[in-house]
C-alpha positions in Angstrom: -11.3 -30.3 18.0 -9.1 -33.0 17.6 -5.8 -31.9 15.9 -3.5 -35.4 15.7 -3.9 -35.5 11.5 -3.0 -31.8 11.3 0.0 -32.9 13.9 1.1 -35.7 11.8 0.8 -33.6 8.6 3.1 -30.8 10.1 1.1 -28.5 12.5 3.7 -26.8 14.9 2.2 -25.3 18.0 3.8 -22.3 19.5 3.8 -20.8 23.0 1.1 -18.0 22.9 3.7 -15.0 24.3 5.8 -16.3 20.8 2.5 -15.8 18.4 1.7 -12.3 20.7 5.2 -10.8 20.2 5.8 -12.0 16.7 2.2 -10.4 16.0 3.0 -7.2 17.7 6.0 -6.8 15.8 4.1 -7.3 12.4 1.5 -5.0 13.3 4.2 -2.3 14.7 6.0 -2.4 11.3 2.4 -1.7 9.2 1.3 -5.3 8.7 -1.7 -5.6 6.5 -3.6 -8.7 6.2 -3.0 -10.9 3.1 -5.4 -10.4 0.9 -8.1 -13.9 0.3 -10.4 -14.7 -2.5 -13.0 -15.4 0.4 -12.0 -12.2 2.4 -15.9 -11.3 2.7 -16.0 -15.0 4.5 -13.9 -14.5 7.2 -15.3 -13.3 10.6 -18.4 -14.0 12.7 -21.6 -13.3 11.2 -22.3 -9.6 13.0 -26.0 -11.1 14.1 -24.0 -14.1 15.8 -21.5 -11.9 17.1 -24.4 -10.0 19.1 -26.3 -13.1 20.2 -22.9 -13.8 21.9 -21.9 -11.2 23.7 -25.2 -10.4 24.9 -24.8 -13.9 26.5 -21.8 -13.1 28.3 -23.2 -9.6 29.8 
């Protein structure tokens, strides 16, 4: 996926070990997941999901 508009709008990468330990930490001091009007939305499809790794086994 090509990411240069997202760049030019703003988008700031970060070195993975930064989003790791920054997500650790969260999750170490209780994080809970914001809640989203399209909560139900997020995720792979649990048919999809099985289809996949039973591809990779």
């Amino acid at each position: 996926m090509d990411s240069t508009r997202a760049e030019k709008d703003g988008l700031r990468c970060r070195p993975l070990v930064e989003t790791i330990a920054d997500t650790w930490a969260w999750l170490q001091a209780d994080g809970r997941p914001v809640h989203h009007p399209r909560w139900a939305e997020h995720g792979v499809d649990p048919e999809k999901e099985a289809k996949i790794l039973a591809a990779l086994a």
